[in-house]
C-alpha positions as CSV (number, residue, x, y, z in Angstrom):
1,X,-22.0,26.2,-8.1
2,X,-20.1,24.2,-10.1
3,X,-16.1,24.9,-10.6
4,X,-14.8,26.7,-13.9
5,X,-12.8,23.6,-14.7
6,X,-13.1,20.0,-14.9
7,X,-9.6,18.3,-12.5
8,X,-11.2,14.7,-14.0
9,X,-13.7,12.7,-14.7
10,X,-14.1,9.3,-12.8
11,X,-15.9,6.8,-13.1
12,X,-17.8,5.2,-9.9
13,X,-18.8,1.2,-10.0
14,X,-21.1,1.1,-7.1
15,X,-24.4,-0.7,-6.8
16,X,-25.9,1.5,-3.6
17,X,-27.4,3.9,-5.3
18,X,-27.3,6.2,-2.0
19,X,-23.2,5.5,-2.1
20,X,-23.2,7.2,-5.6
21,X,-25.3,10.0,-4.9
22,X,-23.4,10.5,-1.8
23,X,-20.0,10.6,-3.6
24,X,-21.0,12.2,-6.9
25,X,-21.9,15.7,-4.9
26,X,-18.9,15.3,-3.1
27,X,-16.9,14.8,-5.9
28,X,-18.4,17.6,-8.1
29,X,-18.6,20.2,-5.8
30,X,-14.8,19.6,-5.6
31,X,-14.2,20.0,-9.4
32,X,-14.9,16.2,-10.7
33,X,-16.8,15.5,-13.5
34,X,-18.5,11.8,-12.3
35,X,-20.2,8.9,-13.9
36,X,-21.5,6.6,-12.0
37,X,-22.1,2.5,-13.2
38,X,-24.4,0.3,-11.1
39,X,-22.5,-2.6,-12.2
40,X,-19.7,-4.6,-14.1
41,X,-21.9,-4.5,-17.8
42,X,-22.4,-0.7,-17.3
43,X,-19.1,0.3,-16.2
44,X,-17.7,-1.6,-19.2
45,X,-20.4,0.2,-21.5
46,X,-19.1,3.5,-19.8
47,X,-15.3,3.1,-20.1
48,X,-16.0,2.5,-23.8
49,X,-17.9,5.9,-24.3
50,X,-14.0,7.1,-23.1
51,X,-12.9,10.1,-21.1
52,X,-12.3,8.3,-17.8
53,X,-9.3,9.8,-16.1
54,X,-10.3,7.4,-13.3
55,X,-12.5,4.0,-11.7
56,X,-13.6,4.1,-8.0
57,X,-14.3,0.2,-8.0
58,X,-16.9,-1.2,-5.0
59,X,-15.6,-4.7,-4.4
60,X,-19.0,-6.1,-2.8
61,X,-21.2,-6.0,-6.1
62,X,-23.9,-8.9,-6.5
63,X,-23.5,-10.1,-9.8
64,X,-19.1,-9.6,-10.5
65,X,-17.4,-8.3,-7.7
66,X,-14.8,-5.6,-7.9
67,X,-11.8,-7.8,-8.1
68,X,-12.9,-9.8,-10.9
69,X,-14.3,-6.6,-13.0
70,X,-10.9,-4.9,-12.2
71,X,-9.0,-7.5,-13.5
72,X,-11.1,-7.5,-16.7
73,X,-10.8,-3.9,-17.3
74,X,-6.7,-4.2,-16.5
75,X,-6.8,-6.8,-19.2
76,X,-8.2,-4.7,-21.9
77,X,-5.1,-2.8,-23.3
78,X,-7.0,0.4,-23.9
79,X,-8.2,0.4,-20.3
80,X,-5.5,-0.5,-18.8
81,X,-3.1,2.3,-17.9
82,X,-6.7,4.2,-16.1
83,X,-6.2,4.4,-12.2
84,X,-8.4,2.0,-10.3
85,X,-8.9,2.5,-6.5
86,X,-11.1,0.0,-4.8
87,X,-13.6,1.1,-2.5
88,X,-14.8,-1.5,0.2
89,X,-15.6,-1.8,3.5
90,X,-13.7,-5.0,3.5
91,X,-10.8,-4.2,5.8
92,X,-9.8,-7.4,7.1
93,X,-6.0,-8.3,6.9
94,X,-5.0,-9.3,3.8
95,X,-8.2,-7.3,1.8
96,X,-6.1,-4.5,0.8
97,X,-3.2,-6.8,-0.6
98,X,-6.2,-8.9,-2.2
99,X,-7.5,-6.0,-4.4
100,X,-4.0,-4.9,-5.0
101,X,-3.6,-8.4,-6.6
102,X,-6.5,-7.8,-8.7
103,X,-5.3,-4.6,-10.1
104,X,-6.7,-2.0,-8.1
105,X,-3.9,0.6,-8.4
106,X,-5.1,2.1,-4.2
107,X,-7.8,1.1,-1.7
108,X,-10.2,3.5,0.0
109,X,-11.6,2.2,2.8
110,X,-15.2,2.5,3.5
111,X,-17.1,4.5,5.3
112,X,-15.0,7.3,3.1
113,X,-14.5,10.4,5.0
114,X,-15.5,13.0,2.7
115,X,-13.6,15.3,4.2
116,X,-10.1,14.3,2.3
117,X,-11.8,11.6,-0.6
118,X,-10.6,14.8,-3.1
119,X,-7.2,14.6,-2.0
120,X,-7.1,10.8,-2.4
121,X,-8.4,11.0,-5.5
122,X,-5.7,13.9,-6.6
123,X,-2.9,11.9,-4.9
124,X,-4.2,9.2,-8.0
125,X,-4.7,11.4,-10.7
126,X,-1.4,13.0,-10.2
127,X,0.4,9.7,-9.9
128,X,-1.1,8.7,-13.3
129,X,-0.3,11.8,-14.8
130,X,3.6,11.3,-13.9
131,X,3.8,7.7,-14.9
């Protein structure tokens, strides 16, 4: 059953296909409209269709990684007031600081416990929406 209205949509850049599924049914059963991108040309072709409220950014992507393609999309004026939260099982010290540098505007660390990924992503959506 999906809920009678829409709290976002976001926009997942993940190239594990099993990642996006996993995260799309989370995230729609909790209200969220999702689009998912396999990697940095899609997610670029996506953001320009519009409507993104918000980018859930995999760092470790074969062809551009996540830092690079955030710091493209942060340099495109139209794109860059849109919330991006890196998602990365890269949780060495100094990763988070990393993709904070890039431009990610959070960090989710991976494996995501599905269990409060909604609120994280509220906690981002209402930041943006008071900015």
């Amino acid at each position: 059953m999906l809920p009678e209205e829409i709290k976002g949509t976001i926009l997942y850049v993940e190239d594990n296909p099993d990642n996006r599924n996993l995260i799309r049914r989370v995230l729609m059963a909790d209200g969220y409209d999702m689009v998912d991108a396999a990697n940095a040309r899609q997610a670029i072709e996506k953001l320009e269709q519009g409507g993104i409220d918000l980018i859930l950014m995999d760092i470790n992507m074969p062809d551009t990684d996540g830092y690079t393609l955030t710091s493209e999309i942060k340099s495109i004026k139209k794109f860059s007031r849109i919330p991006i939260v890196a998602v990365t099982a890269n949780v060495m010290r100094g990763d988070r600081e990393k993709s904070l540098e890039a431009g990610c505007d959070g960090y989710i660390q991976k494996p995501i416990d599905i269990d409060i990924l909604s609120q994280q992503i509220e906690r981002f959506l209402t930041r943006r929406s008071h900015a």
